[in-house]
SELUM-900022 format. One line per 10 residues: their letters; for each residue x, y, z of N, C-alpha, C, CB. Coordinates in steps of 0.2 Angstrom, whole numbers. Glycine has a CB too. Layout:
% SELUM-900022
A	X/Y/Z/X/Y/Z/X/Y/Z/X/Y/Z  ...
END
This chain:
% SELUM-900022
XXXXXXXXXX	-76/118/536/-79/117/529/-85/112/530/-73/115/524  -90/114/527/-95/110/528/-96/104/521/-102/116/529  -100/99/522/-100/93/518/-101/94/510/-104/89/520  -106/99/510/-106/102/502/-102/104/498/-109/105/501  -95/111/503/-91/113/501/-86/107/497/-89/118/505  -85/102/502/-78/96/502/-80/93/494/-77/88/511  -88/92/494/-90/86/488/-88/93/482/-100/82/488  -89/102/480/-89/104/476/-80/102/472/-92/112/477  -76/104/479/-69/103/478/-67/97/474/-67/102/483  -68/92/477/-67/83/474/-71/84/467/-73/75/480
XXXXXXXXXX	-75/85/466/-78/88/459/-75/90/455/-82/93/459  -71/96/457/-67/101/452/-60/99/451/-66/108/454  -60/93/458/-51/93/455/-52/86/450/-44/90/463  -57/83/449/-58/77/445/-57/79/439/-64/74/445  -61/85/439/-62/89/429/-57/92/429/-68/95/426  -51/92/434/-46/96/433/-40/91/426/-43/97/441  -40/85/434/-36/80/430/-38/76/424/-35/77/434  -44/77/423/-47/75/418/-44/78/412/-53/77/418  -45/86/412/-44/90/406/-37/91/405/-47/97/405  -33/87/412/-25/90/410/-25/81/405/-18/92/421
XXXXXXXXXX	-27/76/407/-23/68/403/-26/71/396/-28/58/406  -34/74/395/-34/74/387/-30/78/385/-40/75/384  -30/83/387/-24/88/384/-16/88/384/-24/93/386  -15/81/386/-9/79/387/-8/73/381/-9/76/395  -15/71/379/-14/66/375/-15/68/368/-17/61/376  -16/74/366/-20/76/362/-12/78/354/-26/82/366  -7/79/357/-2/80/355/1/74/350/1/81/360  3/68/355/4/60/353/-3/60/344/1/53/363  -8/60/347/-15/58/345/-15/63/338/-21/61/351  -12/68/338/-12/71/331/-5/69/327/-12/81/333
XXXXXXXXXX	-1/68/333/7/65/328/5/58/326/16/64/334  -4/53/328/-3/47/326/-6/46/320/-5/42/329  -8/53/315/-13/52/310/-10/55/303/-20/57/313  -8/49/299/-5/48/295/-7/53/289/-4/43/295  -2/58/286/-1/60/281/-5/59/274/3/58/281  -9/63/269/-11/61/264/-7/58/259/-14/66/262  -8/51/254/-1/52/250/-1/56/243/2/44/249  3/56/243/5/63/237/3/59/230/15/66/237  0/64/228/-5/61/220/1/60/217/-11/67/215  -1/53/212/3/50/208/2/54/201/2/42/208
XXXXXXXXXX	4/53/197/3/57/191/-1/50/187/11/61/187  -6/52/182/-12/49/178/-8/47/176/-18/51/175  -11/37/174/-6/35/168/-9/34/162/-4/28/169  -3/33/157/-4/33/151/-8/28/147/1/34/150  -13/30/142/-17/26/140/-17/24/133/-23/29/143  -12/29/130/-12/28/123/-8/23/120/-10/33/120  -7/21/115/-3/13/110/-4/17/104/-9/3/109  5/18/101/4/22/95/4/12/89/13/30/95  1/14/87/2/7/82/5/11/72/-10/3/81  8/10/72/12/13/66/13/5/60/21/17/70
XXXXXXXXXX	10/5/53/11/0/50/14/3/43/5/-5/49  17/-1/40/21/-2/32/19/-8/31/29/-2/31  17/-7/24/16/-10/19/9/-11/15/17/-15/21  9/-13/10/3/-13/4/-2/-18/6/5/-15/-3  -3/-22/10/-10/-26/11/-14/-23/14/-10/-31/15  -19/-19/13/-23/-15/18/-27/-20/22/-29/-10/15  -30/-26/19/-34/-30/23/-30/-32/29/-37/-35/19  -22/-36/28/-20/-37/34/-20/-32/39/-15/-38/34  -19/-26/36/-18/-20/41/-23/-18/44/-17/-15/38  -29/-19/42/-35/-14/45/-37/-23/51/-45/-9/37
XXXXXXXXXX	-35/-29/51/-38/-35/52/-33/-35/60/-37/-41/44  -24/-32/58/-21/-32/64/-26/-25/69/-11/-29/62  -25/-22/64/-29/-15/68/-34/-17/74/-35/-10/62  -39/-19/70/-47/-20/73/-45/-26/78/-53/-22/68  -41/-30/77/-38/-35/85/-37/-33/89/-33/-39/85  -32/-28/87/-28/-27/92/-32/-20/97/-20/-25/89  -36/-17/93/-39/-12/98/-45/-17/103/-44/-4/91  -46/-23/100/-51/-28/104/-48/-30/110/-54/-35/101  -41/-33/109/-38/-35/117/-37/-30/120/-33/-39/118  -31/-23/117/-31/-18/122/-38/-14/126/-28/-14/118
XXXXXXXXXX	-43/-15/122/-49/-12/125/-49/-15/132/-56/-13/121  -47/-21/131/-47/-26/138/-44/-21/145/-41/-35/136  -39/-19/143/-33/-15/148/-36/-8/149/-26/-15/144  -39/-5/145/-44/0/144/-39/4/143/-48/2/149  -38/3/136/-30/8/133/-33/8/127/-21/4/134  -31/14/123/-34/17/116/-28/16/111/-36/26/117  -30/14/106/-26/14/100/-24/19/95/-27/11/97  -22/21/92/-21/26/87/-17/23/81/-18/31/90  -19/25/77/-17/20/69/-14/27/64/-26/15/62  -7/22/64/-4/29/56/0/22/53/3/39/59
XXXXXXXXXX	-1/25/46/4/21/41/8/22/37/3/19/38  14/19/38/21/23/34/21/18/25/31/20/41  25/21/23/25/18/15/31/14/17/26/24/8  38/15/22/42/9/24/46/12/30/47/4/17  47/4/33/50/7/39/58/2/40/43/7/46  62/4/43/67/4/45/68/2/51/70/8/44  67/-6/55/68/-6/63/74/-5/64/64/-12/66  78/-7/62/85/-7/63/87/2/66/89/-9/54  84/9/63/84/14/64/84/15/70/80/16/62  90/20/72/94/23/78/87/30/80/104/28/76
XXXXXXXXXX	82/32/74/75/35/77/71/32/78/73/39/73  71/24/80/64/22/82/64/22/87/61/16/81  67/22/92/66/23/101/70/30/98/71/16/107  67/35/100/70/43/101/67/47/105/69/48/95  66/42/111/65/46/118/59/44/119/66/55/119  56/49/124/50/50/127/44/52/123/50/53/133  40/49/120/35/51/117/28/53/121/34/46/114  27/53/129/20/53/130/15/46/131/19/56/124  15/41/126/13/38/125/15/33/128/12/39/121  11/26/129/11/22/133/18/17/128/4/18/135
XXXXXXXXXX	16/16/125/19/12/120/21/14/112/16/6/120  24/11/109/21/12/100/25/4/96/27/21/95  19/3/94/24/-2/90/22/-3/82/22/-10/93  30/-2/80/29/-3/74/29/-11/68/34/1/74  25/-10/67/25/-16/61/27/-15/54/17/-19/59  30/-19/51/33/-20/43/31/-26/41/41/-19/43  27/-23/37/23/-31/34/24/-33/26/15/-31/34  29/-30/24/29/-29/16/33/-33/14/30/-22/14  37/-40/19/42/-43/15/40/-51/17/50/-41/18  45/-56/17/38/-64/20/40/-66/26/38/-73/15
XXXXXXXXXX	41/-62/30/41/-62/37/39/-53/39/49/-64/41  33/-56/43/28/-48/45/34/-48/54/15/-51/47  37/-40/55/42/-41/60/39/-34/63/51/-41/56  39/-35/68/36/-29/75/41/-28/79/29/-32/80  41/-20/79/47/-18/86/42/-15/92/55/-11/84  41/-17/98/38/-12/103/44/-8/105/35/-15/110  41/-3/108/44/3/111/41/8/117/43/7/106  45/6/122/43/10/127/40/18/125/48/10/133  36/20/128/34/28/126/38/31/131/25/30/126  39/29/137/43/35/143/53/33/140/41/31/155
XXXXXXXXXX	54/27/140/63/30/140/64/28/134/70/25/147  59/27/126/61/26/122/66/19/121/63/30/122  64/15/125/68/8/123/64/2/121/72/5/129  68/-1/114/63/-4/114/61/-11/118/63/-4/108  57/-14/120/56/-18/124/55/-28/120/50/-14/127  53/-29/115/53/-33/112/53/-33/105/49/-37/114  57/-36/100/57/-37/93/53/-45/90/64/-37/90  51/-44/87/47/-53/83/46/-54/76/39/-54/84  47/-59/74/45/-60/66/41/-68/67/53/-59/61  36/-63/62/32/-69/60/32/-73/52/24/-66/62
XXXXXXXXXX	32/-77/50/33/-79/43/24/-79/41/37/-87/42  24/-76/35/17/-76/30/16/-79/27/16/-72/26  18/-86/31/18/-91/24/12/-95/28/25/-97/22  7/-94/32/-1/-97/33/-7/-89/31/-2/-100/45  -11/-89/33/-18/-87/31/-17/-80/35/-24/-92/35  -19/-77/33/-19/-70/34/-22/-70/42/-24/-66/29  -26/-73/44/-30/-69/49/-24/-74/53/-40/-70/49  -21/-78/54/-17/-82/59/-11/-79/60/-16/-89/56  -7/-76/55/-4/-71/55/-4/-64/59/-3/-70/50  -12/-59/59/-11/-57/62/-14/-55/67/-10/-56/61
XXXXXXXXXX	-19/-64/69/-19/-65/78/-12/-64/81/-20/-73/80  -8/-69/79/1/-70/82/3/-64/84/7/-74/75  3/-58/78/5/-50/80/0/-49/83/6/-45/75  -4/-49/85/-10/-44/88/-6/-46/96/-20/-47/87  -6/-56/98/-7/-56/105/1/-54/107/-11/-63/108  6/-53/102/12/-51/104/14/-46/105/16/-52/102  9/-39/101/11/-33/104/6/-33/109/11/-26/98  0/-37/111/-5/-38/117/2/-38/125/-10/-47/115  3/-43/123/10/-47/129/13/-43/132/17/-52/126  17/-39/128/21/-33/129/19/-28/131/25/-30/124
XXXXXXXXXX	14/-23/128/10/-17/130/6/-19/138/3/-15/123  4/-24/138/2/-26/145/5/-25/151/3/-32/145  13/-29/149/18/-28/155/18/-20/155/26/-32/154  21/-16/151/23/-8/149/16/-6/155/22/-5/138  10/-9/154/4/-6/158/5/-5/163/-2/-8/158  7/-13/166/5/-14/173/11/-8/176/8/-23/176  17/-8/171/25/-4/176/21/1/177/33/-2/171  16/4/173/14/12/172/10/12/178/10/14/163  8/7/181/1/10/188/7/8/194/-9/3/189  10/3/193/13/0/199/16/8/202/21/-8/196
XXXXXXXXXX	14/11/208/18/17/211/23/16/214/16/20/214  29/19/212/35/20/214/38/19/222/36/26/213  44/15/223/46/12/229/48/20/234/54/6/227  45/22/240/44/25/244/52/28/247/39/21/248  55/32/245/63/33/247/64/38/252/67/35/242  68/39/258/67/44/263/70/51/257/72/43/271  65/56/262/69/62/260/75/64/258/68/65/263  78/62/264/86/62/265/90/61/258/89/56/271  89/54/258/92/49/254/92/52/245/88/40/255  100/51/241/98/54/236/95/49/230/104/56/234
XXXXXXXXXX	92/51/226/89/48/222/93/43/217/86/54/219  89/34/217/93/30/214/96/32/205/89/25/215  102/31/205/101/32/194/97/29/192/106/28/190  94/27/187/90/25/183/94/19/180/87/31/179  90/13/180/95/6/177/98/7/169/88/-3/177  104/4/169/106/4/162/101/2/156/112/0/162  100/5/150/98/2/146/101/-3/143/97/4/145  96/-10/141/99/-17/139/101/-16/134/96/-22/140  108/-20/129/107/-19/124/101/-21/118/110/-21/124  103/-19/112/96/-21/108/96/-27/105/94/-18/102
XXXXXXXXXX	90/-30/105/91/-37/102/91/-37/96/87/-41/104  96/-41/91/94/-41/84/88/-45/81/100/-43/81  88/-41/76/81/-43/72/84/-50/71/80/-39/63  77/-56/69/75/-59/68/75/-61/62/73/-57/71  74/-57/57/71/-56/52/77/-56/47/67/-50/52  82/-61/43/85/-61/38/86/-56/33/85/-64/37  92/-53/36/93/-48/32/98/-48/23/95/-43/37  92/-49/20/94/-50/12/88/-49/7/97/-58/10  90/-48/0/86/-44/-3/86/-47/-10/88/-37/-3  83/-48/-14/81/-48/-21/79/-42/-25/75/-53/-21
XXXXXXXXXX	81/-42/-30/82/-38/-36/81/-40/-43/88/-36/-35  77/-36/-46/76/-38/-54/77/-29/-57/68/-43/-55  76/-29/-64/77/-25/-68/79/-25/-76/81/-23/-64  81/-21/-80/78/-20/-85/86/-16/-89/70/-17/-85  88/-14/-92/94/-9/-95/92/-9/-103/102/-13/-92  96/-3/-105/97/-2/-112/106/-5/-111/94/8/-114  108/-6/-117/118/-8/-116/119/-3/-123/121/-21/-117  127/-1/-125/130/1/-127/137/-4/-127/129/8/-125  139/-7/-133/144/-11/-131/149/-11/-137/142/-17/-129  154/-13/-137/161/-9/-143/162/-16/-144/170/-4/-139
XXXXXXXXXX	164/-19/-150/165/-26/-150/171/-24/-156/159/-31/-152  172/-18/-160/178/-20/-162/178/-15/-168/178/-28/-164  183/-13/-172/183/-10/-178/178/-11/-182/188/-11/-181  175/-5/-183/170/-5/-190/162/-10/-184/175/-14/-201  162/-10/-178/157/-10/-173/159/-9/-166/154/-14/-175  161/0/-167/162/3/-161/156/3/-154/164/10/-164  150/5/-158/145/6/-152/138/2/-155/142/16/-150  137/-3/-153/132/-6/-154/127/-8/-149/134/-10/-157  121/-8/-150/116/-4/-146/111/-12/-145/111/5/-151  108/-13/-138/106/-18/-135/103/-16/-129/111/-24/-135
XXXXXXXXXX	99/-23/-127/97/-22/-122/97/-29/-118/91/-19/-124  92/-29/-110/92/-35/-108/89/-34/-101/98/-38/-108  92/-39/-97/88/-40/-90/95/-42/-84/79/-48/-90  94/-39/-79/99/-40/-73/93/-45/-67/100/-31/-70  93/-49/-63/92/-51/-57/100/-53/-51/87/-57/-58  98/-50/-45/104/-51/-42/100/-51/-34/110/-44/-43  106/-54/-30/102/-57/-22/109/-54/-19/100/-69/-21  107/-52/-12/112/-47/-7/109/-49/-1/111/-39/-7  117/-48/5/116/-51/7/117/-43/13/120/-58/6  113/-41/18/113/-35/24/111/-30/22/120/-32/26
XXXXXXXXXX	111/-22/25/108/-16/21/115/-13/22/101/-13/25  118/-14/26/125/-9/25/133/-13/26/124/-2/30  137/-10/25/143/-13/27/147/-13/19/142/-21/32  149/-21/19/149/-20/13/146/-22/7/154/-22/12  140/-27/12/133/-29/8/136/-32/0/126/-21/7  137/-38/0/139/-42/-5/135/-45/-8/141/-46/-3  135/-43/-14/129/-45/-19/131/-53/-26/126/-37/-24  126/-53/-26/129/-58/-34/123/-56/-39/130/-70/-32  125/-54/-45/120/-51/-51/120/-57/-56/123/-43/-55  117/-59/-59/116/-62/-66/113/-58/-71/113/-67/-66
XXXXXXXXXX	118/-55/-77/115/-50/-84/116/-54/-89/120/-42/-87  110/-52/-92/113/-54/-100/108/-50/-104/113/-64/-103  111/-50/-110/111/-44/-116/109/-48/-122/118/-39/-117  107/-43/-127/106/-46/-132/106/-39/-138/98/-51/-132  110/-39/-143/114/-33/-146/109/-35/-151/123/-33/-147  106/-29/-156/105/-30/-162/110/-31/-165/102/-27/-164  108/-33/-173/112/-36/-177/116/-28/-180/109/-43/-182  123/-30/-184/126/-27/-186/132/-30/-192/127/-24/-180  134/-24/-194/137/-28/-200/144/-23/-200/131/-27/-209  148/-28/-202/156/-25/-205/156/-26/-211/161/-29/-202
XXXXXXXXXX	158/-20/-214/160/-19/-220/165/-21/-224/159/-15/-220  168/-24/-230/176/-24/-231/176/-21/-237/180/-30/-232  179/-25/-242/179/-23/-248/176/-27/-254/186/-22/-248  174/-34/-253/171/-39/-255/166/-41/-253/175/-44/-255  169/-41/-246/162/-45/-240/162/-40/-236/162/-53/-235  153/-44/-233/153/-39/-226/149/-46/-222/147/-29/-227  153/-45/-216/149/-50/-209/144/-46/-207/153/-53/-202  137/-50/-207/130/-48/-204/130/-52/-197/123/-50/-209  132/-49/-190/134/-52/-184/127/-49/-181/141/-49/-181  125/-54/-175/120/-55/-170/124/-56/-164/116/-61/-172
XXXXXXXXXX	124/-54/-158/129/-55/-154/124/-56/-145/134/-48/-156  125/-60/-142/122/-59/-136/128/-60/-131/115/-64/-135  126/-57/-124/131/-58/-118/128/-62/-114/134/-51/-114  131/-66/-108/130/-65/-103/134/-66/-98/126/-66/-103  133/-64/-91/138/-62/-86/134/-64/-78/141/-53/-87  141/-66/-74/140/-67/-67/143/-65/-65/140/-72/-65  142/-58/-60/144/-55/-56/145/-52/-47/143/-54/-59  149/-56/-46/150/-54/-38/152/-48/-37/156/-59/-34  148/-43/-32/151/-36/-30/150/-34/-23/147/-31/-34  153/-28/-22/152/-27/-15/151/-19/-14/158/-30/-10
XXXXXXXXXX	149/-16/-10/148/-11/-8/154/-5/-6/145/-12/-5  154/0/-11/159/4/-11/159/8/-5/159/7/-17  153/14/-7/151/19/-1/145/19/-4/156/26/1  140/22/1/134/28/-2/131/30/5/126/24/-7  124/32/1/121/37/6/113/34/8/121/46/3  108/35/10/102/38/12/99/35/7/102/45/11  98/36/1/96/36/-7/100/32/-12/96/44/-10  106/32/-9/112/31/-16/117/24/-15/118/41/-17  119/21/-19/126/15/-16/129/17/-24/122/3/-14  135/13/-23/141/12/-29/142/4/-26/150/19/-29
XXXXXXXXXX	143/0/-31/146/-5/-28/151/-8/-35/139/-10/-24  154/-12/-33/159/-15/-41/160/-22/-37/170/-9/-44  163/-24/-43/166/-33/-42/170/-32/-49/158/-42/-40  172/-41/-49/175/-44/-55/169/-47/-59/181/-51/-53  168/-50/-64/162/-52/-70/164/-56/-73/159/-47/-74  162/-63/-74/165/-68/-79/157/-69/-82/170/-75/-74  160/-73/-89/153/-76/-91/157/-78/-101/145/-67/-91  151/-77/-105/155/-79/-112/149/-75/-114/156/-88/-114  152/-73/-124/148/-69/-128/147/-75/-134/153/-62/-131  143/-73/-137/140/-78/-141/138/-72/-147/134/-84/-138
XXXXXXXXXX	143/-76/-153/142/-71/-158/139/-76/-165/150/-67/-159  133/-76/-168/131/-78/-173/133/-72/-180/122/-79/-170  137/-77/-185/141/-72/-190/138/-77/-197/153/-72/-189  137/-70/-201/134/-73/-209/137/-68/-214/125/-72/-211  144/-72/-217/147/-68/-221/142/-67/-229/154/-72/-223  142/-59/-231/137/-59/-238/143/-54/-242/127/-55/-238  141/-56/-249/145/-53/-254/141/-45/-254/144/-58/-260  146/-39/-255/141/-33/-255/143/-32/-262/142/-26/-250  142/-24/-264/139/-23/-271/145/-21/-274/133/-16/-272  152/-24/-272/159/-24/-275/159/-27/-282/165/-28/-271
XXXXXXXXXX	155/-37/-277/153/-41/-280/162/-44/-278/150/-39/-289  161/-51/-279/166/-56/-278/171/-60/-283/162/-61/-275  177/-59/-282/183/-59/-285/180/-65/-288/189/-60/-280  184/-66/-294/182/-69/-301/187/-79/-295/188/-64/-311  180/-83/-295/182/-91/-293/182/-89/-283/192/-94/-297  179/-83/-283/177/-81/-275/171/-85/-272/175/-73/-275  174/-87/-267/169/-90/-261/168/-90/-254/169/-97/-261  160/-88/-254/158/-87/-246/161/-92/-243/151/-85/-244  162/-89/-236/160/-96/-230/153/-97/-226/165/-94/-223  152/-102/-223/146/-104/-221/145/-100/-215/146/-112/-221
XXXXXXXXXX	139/-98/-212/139/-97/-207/141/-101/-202/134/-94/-207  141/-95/-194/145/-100/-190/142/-97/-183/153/-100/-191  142/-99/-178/139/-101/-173/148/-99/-166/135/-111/-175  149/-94/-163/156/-92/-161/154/-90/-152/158/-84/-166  159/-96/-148/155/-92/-142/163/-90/-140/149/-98/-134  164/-86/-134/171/-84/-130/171/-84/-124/174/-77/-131  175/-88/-121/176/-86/-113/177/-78/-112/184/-91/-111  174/-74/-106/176/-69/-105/176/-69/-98/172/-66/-109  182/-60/-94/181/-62/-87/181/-54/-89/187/-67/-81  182/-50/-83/181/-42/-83/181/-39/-77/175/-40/-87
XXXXXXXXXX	178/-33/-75/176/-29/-72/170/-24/-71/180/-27/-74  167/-25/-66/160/-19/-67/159/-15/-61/152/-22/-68  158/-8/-63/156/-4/-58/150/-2/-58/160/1/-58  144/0/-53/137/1/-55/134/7/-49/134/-8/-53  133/10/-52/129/15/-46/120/14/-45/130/24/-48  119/15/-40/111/15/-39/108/21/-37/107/9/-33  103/23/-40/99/28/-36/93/28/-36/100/33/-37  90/32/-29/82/29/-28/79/34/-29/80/27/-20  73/31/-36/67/34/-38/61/35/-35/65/31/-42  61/27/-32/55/28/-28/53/24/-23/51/27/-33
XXXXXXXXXX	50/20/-22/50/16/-14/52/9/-16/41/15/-10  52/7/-20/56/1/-20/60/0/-28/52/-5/-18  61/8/-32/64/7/-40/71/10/-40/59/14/-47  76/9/-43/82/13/-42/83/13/-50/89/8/-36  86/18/-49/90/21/-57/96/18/-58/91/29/-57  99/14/-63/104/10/-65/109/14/-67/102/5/-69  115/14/-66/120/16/-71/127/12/-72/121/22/-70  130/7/-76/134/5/-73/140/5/-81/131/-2/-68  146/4/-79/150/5/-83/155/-4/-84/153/11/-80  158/-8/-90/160/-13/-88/167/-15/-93/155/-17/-88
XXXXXXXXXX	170/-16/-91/177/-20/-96/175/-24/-98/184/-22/-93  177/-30/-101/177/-36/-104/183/-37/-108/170/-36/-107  187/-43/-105/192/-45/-111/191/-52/-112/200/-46/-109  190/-54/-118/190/-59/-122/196/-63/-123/186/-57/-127  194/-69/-119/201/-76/-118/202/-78/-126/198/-85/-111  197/-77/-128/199/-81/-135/194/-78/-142/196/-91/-133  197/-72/-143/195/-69/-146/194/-75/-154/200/-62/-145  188/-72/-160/189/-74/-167/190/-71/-174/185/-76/-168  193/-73/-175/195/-69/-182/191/-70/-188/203/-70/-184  190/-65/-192/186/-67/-199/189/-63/-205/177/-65/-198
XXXXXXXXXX	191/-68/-209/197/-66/-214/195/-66/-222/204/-71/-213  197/-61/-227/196/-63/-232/205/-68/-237/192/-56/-236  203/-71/-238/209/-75/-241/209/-73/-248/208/-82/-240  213/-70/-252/213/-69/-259/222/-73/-259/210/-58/-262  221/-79/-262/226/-81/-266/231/-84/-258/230/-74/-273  237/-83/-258/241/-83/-252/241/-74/-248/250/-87/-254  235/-70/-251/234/-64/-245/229/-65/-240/233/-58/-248  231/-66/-233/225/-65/-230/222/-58/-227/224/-70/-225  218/-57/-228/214/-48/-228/210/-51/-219/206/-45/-239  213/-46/-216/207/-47/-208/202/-40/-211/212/-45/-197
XXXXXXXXXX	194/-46/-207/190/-40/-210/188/-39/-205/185/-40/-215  185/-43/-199/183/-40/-193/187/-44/-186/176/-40/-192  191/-43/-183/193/-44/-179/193/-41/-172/196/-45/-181  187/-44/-168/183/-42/-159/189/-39/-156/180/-49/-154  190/-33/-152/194/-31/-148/196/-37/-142/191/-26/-146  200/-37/-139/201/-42/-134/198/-38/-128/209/-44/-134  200/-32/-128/196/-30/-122/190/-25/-124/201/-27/-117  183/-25/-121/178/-21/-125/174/-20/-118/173/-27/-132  174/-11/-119/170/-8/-115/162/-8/-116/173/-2/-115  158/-7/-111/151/-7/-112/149/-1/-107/147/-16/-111
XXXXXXXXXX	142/1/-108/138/4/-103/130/1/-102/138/13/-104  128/1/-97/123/-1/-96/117/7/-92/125/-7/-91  112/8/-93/107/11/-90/102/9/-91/108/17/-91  97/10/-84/91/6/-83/89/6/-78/91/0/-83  82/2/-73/79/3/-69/81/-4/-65/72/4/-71  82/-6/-57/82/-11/-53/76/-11/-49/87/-11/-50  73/-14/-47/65/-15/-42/70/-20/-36/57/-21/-47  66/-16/-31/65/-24/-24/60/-30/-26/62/-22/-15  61/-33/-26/57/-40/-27/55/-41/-19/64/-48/-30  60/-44/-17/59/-48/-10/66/-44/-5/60/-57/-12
XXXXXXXXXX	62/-46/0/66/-44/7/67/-40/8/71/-44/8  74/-34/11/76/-28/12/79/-26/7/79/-26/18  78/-19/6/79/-12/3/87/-12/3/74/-5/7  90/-12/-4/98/-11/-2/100/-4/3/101/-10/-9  97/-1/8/100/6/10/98/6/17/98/13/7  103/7/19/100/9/27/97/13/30/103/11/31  94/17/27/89/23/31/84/25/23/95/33/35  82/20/21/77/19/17/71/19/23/79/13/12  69/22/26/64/20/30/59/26/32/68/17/37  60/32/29/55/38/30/48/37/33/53/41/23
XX	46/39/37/38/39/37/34/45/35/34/37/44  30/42/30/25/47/28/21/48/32/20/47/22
END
């Protein structure tokens, strides 16, 4: 074999072993080139913001804050407003909305009280109450940077991508949800109102007709929600008739009453208690057109109060966003009833003598004043 042939050989076996190592490696080389990772699903960018109450300026003043810091995060707001809301409500976390967050505000009492709300598992994530007793716009910085705080973290959870789990391995449960944190926000309520009365005081003034004013303070929105009322009444005057004389009576009530909650619904409560207080009865005996027994004499007027204790049952129903329709029904026994007598010689003639026990009705309007709404799922949103 001559010297050119031996060099073509040494040639070829080079490119031989050449193309056998790359193709030997090329295997390893493709198992070292890692996988695309699997697209994450886009996060969520929306903040439902939901408000109650009658201040528009605070409202549009939380608004326009709060869409300024979240812009920061690059996350969009969306504004709706309810006429009142119920955080207490087993429907304010009701699952997955979509949305990144929602927080609701209730500004209509003297603590402004915000619930966040995860938009994916529906839980909610922080409650707050602020008191309205400084300057509007300090009030609702404070809310702005606290639904800010929360919606933040909710943001970061939403990009942070998920811990990496082999195929094999089954999927972890999902962590317990915590319990809820109670409000903040003292739950009790102020009440005022107005009534017509119908009241029985005695023979010869079975139904005598009046009127007056109720305020009363409660303490929860449901259970047995314990209230204390202060009424009082003022009857027009009326007269008893006899046979000589007649009493021209003026008569006012008033009463203090502890009650509690019977049952109700939605819209509607019954509640009763005991009722103690006193009547005050202004009496002016006059001669009528009989004319007066021959050496006959009036008595002077007189000035008559009674210890009284009793019974009241009361129903409410809702008119309107914060009116209830009155209706209540009441015993009354009188500890120390007065008698008014005509005396002719050693006869004494009774001419009006008060029942010891005297029924009444009341019907009328009550308002929220202050606080919460006597009802548990008083909370609709329009």
């Amino acid at each position: 074999m001559n010297p050119v042939s031996r060099g073509a050989l040494s040639l070829g076996a080079v490119a031989a072993i050449a193309l056998a190592s790359v193709c030997g490696i090329c295997p390893d080389a493709r198992a070292d080139v890692a996988s695309p990772a699997e697209a994450q699903p886009a996060p969520r960018r929306v903040v439902r913001l939901v408000i109650a109450g009658d201040d528009n300026e605070a409202a549009g003043a939380l608004e326009a804050s709060l869409r300024e810091l979240l812009a920061r995060l690059d996350l969009t707001v969306e504004t709706s407003r309810a006429e009142r809301l119920d955080l207490d409500a087993p429907a304010l976390a009701d699952g997955s909305s979509g949305d990144l967050a929602t927080a609701w505000v209730d500004m209509r009492a003297a603590h402004a009280t915000t619930a966040i709300v995860d938009g994916k598992t529906g839980r909610v994530v922080a409650r707050r109450s602020v008191a309205r007793d400084r300057s509007t716009a300090i009030v609702v910085e404070e809310l702005a940077h606290i639904i800010h705080a929360s919606v933040e973290e909710l943001a970061d959870q939403d990009r942070r991508p998920p811990p990496a789990t082999p195929k094999t391995s089954p999927p972890e449960p999902p962590p317990p949800e915590p319990p809820r944190v109670a409000s903040e926000e003292a739950r009790w309520g102020l009440d005022g109102g107005g009534f017509f009365a119908g009241r029985a005081f005695g023979n010869g003034a079975e139904a005598v007709i009046g009127g007056g004013g109720l305020a009363g303070a409660a303490l929860g929105r449901a259970g047995f929600r314990p209230a204390l009322w202060l009424i009082g009444t003022y009857h027009v005057a009326f007269d008893v008739r006899g046979r000589s004389v007649d009493v021209h009576t003026r008569a006012a009530t008033m009463r203090l009453a502890p009650t509690i909650r019977l049952f109700g619904g939605d819209r509607w409560l019954v509640e009763a208690g005991p009722e103690g207080g006193f009547d005050v009865m202004w009496t002016a005996p006059r001669p009528n057109a009989t004319g007066l027994p021959r050496n006959g004499r009036i008595g002077d007027e007189s000035t008559d109060v009674s210890p009284i204790v009793g019974a009241i049952i009361a129903a409410h129903l809702s008119v309107g966003p914060s009116a209830d329709l009155l209706l209540a029904f009441s015993a009354d026994i009188d500890l120390s009833p007065h008698r008014f007598v005509v005396a002719e010689g050693t006869e004494i003639e009774p001419l009006f003598v008060p029942w010891r026990v005297r029924p009444a009705i009341l019907v009328g309007f009550t308002f929220n004043l202050a606080g919460s709404v006597p009802y548990a799922s008083r909370g609709t949103l329009q």
